[in-house]
Structures are given as C-alpha cells and as structure tokens.
MMTF fields as JSON, N, C-alpha, C and O atoms, coordinates in Angstrom:
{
  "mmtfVersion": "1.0.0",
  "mmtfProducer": "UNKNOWN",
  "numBonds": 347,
  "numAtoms": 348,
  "numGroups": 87,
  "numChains": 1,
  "numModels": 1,
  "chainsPerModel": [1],
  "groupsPerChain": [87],
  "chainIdList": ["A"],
  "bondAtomList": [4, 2, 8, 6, 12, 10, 16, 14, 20, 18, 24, 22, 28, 26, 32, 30, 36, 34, 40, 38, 44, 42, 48, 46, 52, 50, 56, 54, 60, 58, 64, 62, 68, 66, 72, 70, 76, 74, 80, 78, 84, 82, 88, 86, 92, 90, 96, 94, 100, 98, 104, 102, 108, 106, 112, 110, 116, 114, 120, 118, 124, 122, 128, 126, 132, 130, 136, 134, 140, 138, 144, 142, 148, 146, 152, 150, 156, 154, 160, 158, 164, 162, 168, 166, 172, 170, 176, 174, 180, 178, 184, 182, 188, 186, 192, 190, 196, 194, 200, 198, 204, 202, 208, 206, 212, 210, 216, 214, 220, 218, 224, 222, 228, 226, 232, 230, 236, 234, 240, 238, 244, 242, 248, 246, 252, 250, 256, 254, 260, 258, 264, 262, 268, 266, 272, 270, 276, 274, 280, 278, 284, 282, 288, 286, 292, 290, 296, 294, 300, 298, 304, 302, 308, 306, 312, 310, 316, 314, 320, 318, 324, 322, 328, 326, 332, 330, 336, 334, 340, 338, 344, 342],
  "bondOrderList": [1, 1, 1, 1, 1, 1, 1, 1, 1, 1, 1, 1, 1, 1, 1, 1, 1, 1, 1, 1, 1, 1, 1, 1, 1, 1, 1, 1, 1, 1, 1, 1, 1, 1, 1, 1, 1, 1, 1, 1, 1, 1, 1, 1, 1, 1, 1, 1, 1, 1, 1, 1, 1, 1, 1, 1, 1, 1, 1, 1, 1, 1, 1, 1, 1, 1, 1, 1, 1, 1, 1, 1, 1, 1, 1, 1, 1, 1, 1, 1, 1, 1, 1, 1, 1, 1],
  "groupList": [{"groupName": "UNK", "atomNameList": ["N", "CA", "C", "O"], "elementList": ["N", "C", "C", "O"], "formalChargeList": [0, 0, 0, 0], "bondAtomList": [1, 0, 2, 1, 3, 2], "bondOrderList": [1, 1, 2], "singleLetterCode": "X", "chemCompType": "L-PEPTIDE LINKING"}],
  "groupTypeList": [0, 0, 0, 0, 0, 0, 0, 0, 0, 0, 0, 0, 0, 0, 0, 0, 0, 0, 0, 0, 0, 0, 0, 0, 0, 0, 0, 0, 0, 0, 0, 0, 0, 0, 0, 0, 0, 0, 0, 0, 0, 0, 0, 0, 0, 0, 0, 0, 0, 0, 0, 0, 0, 0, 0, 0, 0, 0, 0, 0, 0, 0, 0, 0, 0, 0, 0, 0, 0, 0, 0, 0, 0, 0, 0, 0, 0, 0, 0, 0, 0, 0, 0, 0, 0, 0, 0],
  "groupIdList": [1, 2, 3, 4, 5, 6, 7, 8, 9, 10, 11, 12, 13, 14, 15, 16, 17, 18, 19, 20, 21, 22, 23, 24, 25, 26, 27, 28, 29, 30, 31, 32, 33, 34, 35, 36, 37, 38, 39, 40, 41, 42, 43, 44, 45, 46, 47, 48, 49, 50, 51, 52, 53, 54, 55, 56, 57, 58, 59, 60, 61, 62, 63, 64, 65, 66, 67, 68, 69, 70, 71, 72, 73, 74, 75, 76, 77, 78, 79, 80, 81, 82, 83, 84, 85, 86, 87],
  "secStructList": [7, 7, 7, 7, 7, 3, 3, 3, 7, 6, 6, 1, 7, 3, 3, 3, 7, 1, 1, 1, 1, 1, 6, 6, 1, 7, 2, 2, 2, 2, 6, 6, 1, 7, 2, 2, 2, 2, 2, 2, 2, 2, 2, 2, 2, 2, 2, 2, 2, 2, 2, 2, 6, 6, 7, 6, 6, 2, 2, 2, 2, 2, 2, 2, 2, 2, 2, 2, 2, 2, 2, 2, 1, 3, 3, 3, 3, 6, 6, 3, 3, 3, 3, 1, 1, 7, 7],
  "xCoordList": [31.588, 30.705, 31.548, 32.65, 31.283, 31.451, 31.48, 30.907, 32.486, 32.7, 30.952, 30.053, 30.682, 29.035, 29.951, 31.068, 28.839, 28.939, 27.852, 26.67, 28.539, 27.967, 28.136, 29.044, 27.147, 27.086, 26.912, 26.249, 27.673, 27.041, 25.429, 25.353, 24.422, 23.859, 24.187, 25.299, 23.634, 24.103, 23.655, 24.079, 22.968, 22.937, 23.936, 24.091, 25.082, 25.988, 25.791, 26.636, 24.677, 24.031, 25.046, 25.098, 25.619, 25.757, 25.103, 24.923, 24.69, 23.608, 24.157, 25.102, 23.502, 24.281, 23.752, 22.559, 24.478, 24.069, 22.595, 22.425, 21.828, 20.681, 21.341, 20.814, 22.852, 23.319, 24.434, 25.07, 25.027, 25.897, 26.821, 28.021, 26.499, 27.247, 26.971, 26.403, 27.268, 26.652, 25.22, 24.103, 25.468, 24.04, 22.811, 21.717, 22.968, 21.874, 21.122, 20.142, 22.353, 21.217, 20.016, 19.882, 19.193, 17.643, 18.047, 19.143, 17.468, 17.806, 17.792, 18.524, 17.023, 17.208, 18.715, 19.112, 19.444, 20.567, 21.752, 22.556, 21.575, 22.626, 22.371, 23.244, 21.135, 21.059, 21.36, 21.517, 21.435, 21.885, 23.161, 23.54, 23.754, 25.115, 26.092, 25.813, 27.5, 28.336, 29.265, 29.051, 30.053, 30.468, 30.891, 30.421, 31.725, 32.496, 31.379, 31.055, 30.737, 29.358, 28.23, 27.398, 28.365, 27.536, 28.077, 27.392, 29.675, 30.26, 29.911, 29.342, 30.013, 30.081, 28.555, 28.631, 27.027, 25.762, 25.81, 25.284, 26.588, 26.583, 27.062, 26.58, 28.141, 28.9, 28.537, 28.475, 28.205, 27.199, 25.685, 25.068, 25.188, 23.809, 24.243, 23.722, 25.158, 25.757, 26.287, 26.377, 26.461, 27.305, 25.962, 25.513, 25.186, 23.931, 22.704, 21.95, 22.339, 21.79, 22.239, 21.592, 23.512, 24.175, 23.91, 23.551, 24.053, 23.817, 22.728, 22.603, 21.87, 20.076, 19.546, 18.354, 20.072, 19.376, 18.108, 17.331, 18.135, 16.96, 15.716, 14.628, 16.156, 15.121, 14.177, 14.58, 12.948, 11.798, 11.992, 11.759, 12.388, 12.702, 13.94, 14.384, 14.411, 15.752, 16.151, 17.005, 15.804, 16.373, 15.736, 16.075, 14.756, 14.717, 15.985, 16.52, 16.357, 17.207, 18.712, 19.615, 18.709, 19.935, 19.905, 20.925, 18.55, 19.096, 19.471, 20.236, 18.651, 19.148, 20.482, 21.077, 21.172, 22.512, 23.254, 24.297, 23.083, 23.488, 23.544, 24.409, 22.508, 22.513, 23.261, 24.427, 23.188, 23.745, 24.796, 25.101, 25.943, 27.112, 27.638, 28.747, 26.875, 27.115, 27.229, 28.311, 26.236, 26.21, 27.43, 27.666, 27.916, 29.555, 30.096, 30.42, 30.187, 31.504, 31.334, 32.014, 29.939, 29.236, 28.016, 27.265, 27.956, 26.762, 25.616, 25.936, 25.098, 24.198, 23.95, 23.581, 24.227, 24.285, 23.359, 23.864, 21.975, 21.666, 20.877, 20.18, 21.257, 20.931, 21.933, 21.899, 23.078, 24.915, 24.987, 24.77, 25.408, 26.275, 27.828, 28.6, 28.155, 30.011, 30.25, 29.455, 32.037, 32.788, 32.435, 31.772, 32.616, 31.953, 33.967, 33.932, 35.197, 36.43, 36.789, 37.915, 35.787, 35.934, 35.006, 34.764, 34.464, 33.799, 34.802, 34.308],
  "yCoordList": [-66.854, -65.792, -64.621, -64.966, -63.289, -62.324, -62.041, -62.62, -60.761, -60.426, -60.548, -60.46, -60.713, -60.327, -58.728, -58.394, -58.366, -57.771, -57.349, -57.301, -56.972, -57.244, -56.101, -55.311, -55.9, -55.19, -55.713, -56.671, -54.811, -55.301, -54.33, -53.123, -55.062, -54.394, -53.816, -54.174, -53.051, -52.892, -53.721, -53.592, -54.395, -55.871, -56.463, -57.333, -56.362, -57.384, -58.279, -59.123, -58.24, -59.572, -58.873, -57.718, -59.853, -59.482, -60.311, -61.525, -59.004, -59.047, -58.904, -58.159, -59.66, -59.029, -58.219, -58.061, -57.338, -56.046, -56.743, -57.94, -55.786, -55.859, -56.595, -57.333, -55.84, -55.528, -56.238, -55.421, -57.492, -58.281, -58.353, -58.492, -58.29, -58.533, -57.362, -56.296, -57.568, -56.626, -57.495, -56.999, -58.688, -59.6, -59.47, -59.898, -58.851, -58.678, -56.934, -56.472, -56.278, -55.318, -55.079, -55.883, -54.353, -54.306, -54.396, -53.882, -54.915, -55.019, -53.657, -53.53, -52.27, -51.359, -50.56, -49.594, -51.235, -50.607, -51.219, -50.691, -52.709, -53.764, -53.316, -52.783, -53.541, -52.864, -51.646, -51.551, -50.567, -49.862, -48.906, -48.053, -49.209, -48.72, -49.734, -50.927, -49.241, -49.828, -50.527, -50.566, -50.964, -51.989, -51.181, -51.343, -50.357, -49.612, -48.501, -48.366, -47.688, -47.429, -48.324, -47.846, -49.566, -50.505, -50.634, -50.48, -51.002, -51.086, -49.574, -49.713, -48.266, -47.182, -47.275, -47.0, -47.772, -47.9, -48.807, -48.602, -49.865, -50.985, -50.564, -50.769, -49.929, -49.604, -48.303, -48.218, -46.971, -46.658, -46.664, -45.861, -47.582, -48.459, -48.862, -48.403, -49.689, -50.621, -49.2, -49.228, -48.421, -47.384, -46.857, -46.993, -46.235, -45.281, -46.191, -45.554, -47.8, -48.935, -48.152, -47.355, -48.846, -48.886, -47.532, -47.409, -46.886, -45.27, -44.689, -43.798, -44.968, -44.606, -45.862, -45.786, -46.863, -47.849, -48.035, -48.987, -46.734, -46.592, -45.553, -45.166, -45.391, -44.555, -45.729, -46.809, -45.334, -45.724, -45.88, -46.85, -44.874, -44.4, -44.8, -44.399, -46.04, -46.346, -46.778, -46.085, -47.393, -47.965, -47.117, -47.484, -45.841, -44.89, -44.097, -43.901, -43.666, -43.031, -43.454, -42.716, -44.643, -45.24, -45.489, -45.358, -45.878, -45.931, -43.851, -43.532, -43.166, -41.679, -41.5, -40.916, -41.894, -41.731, -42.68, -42.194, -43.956, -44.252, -43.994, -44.378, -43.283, -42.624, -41.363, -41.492, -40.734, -39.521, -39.971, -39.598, -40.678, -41.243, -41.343, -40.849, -42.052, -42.546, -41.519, -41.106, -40.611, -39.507, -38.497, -37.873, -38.485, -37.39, -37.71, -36.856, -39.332, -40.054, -40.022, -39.874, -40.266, -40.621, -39.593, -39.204, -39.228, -38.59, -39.692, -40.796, -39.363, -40.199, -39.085, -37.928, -39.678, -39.212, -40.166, -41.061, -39.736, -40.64, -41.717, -41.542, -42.747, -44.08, -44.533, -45.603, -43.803, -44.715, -43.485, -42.279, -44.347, -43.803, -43.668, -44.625, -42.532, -42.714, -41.394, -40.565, -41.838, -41.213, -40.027, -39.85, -38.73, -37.627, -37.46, -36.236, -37.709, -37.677, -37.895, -37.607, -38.538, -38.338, -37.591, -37.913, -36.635, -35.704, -34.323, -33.356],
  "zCoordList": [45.092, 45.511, 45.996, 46.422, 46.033, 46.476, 47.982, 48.904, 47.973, 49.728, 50.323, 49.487, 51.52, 52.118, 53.279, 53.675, 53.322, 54.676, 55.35, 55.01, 56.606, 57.93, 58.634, 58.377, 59.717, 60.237, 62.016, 62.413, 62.801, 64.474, 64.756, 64.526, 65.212, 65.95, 67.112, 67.499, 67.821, 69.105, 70.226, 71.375, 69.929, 70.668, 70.514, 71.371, 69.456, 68.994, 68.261, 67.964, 67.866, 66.641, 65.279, 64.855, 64.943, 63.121, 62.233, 62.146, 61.381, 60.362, 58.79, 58.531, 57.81, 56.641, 56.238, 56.499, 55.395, 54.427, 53.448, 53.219, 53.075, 52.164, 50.407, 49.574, 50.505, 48.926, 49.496, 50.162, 49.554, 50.127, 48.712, 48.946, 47.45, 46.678, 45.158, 45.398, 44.155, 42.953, 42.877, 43.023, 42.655, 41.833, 42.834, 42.465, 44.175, 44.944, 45.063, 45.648, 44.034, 43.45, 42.749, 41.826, 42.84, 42.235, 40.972, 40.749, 40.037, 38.432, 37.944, 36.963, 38.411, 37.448, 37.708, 37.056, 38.845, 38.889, 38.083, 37.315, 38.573, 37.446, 36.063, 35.378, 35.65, 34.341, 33.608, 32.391, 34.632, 33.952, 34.178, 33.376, 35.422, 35.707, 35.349, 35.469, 34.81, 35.279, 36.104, 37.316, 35.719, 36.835, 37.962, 39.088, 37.693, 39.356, 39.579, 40.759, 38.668, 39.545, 40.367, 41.137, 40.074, 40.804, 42.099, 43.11, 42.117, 43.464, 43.982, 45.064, 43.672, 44.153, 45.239, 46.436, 44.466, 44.821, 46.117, 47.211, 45.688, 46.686, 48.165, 49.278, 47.74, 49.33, 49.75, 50.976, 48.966, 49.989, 50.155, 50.855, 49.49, 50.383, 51.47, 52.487, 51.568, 52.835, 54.156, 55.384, 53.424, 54.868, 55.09, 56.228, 54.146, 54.924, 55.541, 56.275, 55.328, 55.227, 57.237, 57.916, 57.525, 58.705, 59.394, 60.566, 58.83, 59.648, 59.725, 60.565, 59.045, 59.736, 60.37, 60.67, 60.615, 61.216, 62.111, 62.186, 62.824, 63.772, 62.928, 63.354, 62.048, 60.715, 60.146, 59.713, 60.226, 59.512, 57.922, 57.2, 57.68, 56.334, 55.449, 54.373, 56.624, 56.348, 54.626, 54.073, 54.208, 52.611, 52.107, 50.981, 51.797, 50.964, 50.656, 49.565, 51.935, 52.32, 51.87, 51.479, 52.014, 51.769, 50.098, 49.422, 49.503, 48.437, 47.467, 46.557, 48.162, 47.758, 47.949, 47.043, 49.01, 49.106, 48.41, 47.972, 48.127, 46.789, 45.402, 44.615, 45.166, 43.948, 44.492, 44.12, 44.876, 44.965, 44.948, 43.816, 45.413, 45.47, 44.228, 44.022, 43.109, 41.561, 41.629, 42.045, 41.28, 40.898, 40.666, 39.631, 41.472, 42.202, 40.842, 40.017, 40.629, 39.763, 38.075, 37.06, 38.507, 36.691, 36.463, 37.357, 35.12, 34.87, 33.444, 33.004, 33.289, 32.285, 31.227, 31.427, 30.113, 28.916, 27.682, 27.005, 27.606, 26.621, 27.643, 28.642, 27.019, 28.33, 28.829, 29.437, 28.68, 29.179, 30.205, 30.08, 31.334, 32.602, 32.353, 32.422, 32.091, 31.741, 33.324, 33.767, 33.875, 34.345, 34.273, 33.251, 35.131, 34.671, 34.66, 34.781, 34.619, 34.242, 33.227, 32.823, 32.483, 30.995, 30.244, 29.081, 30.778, 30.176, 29.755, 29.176]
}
C-alpha cells in the first residue's frame, strides 16, 4: 500500500487525509489524469483539505485547488491531459 497521511487536529488527534493514496481518488480523476498529475491532485487536496479545515465549504474548495494545481502543469487537449512543457 501507499504512503497515508495525516494530519494533527488542534486537539492533537491525528486524522488521515480524505485522498491517503492515488486509488482513493474519485474515479473521474484516476480516469482521466495522469499519473504525476494525479499525485499533483492528491497532494494539494491533502494541503488545502488541511488549510480550510474550519470551512464549511471545505472539500469543494479543496478539490478547486486541486484542479487548479493540475492545471499550472498540464493542459487537456482533446480528452488527454499532457505537460503543458511539452507544448
């Protein structure tokens, strides 16, 4: 199995991340990003997941900043996500 991660509450409880690994992404992301864009989604879900914590709105939010994240790296062309460095 894959790294998990965790987070402290400020109680000190640790909790795991929503997206602990790639295979615990939503299928329309596995499906259709690549592999190091998947890690790109994963880890920052996991950082913005952690940083709105007291937000209602929290995993909307977090997943926008995951996409936006891909985004920077890869663009979509067609139905394929490629490097926007090899454009």
């Amino acid at each position: 199995m894959g790294r998990r991660f965790w987070i402290v509450t400020p109680a000190g409880v640790f909790k795991a991340m929503p997206y602990s690994v790639i295979e615990d992404l939503p299928p329309g992301v596995r499906g259709h990003l690549p592999q190091h864009a998947q890690e790109i989604y994963l880890a920052a879900f996991n950082n913005a997941w952690a940083e709105y914590g007291g937000d209602p709105r929290r995993e909307e939010i977090a997943h926008r900043v995951a996409w936006a994240a891909v985004k920077r790296l890869y663009i979509k062309i067609g139905d394929r996500w490629v490097p926007r460095d090899r454009m």
